[in-house]
N, C-alpha and C positions, 0 to 999 in steps of 0.2 A: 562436483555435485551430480552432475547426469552420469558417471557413471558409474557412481555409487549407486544410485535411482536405479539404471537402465539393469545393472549387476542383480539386483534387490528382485526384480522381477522376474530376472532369466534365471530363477536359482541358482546365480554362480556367485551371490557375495562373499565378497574377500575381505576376512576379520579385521585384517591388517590395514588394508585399508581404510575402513572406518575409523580403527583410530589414530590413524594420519591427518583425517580429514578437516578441514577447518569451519566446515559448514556444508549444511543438506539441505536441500529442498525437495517439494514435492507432494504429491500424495504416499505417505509413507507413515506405516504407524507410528506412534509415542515408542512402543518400546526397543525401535530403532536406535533411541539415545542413548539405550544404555549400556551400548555396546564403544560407544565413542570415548576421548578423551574425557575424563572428566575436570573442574563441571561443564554442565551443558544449559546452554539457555533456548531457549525453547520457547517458538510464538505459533502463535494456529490462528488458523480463521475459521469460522464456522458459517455453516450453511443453511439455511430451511432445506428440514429432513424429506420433504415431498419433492422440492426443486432437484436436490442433492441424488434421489432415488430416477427419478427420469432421466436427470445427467449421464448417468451410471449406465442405465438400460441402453444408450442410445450409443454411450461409448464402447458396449460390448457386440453392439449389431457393426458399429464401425471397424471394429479387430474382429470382427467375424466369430466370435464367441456366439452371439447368437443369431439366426436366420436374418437376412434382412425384411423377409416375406412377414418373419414375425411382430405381431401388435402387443401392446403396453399389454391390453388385457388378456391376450393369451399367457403371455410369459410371466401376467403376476398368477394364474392359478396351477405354477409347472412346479415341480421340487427345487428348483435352482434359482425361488425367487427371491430367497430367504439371503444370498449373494445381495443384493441392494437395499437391503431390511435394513438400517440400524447401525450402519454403518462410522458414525461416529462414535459409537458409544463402543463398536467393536476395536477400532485404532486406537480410541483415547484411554481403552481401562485397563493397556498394558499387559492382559492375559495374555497375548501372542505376539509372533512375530510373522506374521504370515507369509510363506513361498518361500522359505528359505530351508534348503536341503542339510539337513543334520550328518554330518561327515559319520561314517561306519564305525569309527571307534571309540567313541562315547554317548553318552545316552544325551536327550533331551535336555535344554534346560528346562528353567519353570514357563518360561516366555518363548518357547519356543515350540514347532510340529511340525513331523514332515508331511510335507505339502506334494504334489505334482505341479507340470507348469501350467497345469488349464486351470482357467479362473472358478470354475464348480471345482474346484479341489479344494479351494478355499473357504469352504460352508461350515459353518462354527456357528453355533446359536449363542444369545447374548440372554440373560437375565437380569434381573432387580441386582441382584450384588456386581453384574456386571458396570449397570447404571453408579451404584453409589462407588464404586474404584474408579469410573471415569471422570465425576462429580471432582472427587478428592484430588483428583491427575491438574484437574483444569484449574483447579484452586491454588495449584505450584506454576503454573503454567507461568512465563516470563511477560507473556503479551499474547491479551486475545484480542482478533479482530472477526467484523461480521462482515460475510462477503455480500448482506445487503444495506450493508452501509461502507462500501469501498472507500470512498475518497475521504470520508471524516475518519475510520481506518488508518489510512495510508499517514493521515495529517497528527494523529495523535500517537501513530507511532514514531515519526518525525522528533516528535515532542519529547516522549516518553525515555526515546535509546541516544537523543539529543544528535540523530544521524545526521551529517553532515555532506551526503552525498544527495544528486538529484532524484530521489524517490517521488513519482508521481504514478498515479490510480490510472492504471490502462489495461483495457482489455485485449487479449490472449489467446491464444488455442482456442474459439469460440465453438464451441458443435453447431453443426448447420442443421436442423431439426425445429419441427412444427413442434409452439413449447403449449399452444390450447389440452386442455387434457377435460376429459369426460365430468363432470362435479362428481358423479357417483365413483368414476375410478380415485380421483382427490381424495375423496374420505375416508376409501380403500385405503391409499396411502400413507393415509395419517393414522390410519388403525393401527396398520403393521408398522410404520416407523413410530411408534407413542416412546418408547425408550428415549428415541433421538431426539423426541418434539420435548422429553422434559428434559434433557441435557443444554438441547437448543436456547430454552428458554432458561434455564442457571448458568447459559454462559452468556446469556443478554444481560442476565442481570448483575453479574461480574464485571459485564462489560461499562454501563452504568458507570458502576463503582470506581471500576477503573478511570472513567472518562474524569468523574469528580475530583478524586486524588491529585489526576493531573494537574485540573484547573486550579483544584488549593495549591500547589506549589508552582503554577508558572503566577499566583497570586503573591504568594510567598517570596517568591521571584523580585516580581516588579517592585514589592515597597524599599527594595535596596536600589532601585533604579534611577537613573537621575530621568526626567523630563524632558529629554531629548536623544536622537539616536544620531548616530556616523556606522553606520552597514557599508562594507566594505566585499565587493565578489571576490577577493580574495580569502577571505572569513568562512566559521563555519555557520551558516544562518539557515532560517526554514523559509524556505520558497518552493512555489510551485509553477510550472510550465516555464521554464529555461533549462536553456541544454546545460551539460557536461561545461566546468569551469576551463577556460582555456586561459593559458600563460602567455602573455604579450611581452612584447620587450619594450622596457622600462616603466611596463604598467602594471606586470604579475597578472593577476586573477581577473579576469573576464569573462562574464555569463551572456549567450546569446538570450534573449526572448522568444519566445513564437509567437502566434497572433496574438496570444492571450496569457499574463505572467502575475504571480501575484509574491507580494513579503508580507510575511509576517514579523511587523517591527515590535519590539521585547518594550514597551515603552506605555504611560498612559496621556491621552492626550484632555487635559484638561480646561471646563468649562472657562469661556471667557479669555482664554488667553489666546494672544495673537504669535502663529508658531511662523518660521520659515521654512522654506524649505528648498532643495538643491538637487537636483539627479541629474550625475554624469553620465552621456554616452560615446562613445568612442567611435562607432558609427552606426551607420545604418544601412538596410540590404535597398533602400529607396530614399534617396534623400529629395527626392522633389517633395515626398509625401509624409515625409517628416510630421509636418503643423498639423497630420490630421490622427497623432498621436494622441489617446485619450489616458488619462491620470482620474484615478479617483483613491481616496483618503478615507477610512475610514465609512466608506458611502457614499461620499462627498466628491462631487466632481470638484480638482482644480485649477482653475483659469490661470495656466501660468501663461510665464514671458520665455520663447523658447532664444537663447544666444547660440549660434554658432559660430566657430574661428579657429581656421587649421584641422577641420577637420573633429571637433572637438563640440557638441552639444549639450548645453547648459539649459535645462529645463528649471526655471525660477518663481517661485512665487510666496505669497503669506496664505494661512487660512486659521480661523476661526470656529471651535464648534460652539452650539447650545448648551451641552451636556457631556460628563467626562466620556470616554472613548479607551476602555484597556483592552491592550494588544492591537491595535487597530491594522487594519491591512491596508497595504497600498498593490492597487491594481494595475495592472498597464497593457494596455489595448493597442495592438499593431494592425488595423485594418490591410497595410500594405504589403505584410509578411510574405514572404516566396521560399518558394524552396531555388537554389542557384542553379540546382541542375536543368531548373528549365529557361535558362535564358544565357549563360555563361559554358553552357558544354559541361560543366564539373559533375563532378561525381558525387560531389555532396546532395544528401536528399532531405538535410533537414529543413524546417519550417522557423524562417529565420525574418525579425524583426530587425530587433536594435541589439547591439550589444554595449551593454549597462557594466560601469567602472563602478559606482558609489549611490547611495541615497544618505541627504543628511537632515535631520527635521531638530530644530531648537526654537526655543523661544525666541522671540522676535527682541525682550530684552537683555537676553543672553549675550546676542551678536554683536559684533566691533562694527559692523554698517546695519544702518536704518534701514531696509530695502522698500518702507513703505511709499 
């Protein structure tokens, strides 16, 4: 993927390449795909056009594209400022393929222009028909996400591509840059990005729509569900804040936690019933401090009974709601979590609780023992 990316921008992409490739990322435009194997599923995130245009100005003072002596407000009234104008609506409407060197013996495609490698090479104004091809682009689109709602994002695309690997909402390559901007340069902003601000706001509300769809089918979902779960870290489940599944012997699938880990259990917990519940851990990076493990259920803190033996932690208890609960999440709070590289010499630097074998939640007249 980077160096399809890193190729893309040094005008050397290599056709063939693309389409070997099994996936891209990056800042790269839409019509990128259509070079690739087909078909191609395609997710974007989208940005507020003003945040999106500062980014950009700040990332080209950092590659030296532009002065660093240079101010937001000189370089929006220079010819070259039309480069951070609109910029989504330039990537997403397909009309080009920007920086890419058209070989000498053939002409242009439609999606295509030769570029130089300086980023003012890349200045293409965008119009009203540009908007409605971008519109129509983001309407095929696979999956959109808004990068000001990251972590519901992350989780409902979780959801959606039913991924099964540890996807969690962290931030990245941050620009180190004062983000205050003048109210009078803002408005500025939003004058010259008005294209992106009405793309921005038809892919919020895509996005909406999208969010709904989900929730009907993971609704859809659950009424074939039985009333009780058995989540297994060997499984493919939607969780957040646990590392990479590791393979134990004679245990298979094991998820460490970090301080902070949560499941999304496929299940609904309903009023008035008394559930039990079970969570295996295999161990823990502090076992004195164990008991000051926190579980919460659906909101709900609960008071289990912790068992350990051989090495082996049995978190046990019943609980009871007021009102149904679908999807409910269970939390788990490691206030003791370390990283090992600071007390064992390793090399390891993750940020490490418990590591969690199972969670099982059934009715309490489900079960072959009473636990009450």
């Amino acid at each position: 993927m980077r160096q399809i990316r890193d190729s893309y921008y040094g005008n050397t992409l290599d056709y063939r390449l693309l389409k070997s490739a099994k996936a891209i990322c990056g800042h790269i435009p839409l019509s990128v795909s259509r070079l690739m194997s087909q078909p191609v599923r395609t997710l974007v995130f989208l940005r507020s056009p003003v945040d999106l245009s500062i980014s950009m100005f700040n990332h080209l003072k950092r590659i030296g594209e532009v002065s660093e002596s240079r101010t937001l407000a000189e370089f929006l009234h220079s010819p070259y400022a039309e480069v951070i104008f609109n910029m989504q609506t330039k990537w997403l409407s397909g009309d080009q393929l920007n920086n890419v060197s058209i070989p000498m013996d053939r002409h242009a495609l439609s999606f295509e222009f030769s570029a130089g490698t300086k980023i003012f090479d890349l200045i293409k104004p965008v119009d009203e028909n540009s908007l409605k091809k971008a519109k129509s682009n983001l309407e095929q689109i696979s999956f959109i996400g808004i990068f000001e709602k990251m972590k519901e994002s992350i989780s409902l695309l979780k959801s959606h591509f039913n991924f099964n690997s540890n996807l969690n909402a962290f931030a990245e390559n941050i620009g180190s840059y004062d983000r205050t901007i003048d109210p009078g340069l803002r408005r500025l902003l939003l004058e010259k990005n008005s294209l992106d601000q009405r793309l921005y706001e038809f892919g919020l509300e895509l996005y909406l729509l999208q969010t709904t769809e989900q929730a009907t089918r993971n609704r859809a979902g659950s009424s074939t569900q039985t009333s009780w779960v058995e989540l297994d870290m060997n499984d493919s489940i939607s969780h957040e804040g646990f590392h990479q599944r590791e393979l134990w012997p004679h245990w298979h699938g094991v998820r460490w936690t970090s301080d902070a880990a949560r499941l999304f259990l496929p299940c609904m917990l309903d009023p008035s019933v008394e559930y039990s519940y079970e969570m295996t851990a295999l161990a823990t990076i502090s076992e004195p401090e164990i008991h000051t493990t926190r579980l919460m259920l659906g909101g709900m803190d609960l008071d289990y009974h912790l068992q350990s033996d051989s090495g082996i932690h049995l978190f046990r208890g019943t609980i009871t709601t007021t009102s149904a609960v679908e999807h409910p999440t269970l939390e788990i709070t490691a206030p003791y979590a370390r990283h090992p590289s600071e007390f064992t010499g390793s090399a390891d630097t993750r940020l490490l609780g418990l590591a969690i074998k199972s969670f099982r939640l059934k009715p309490v007249r489900c079960c072959a023992i009473n636990t009450a």
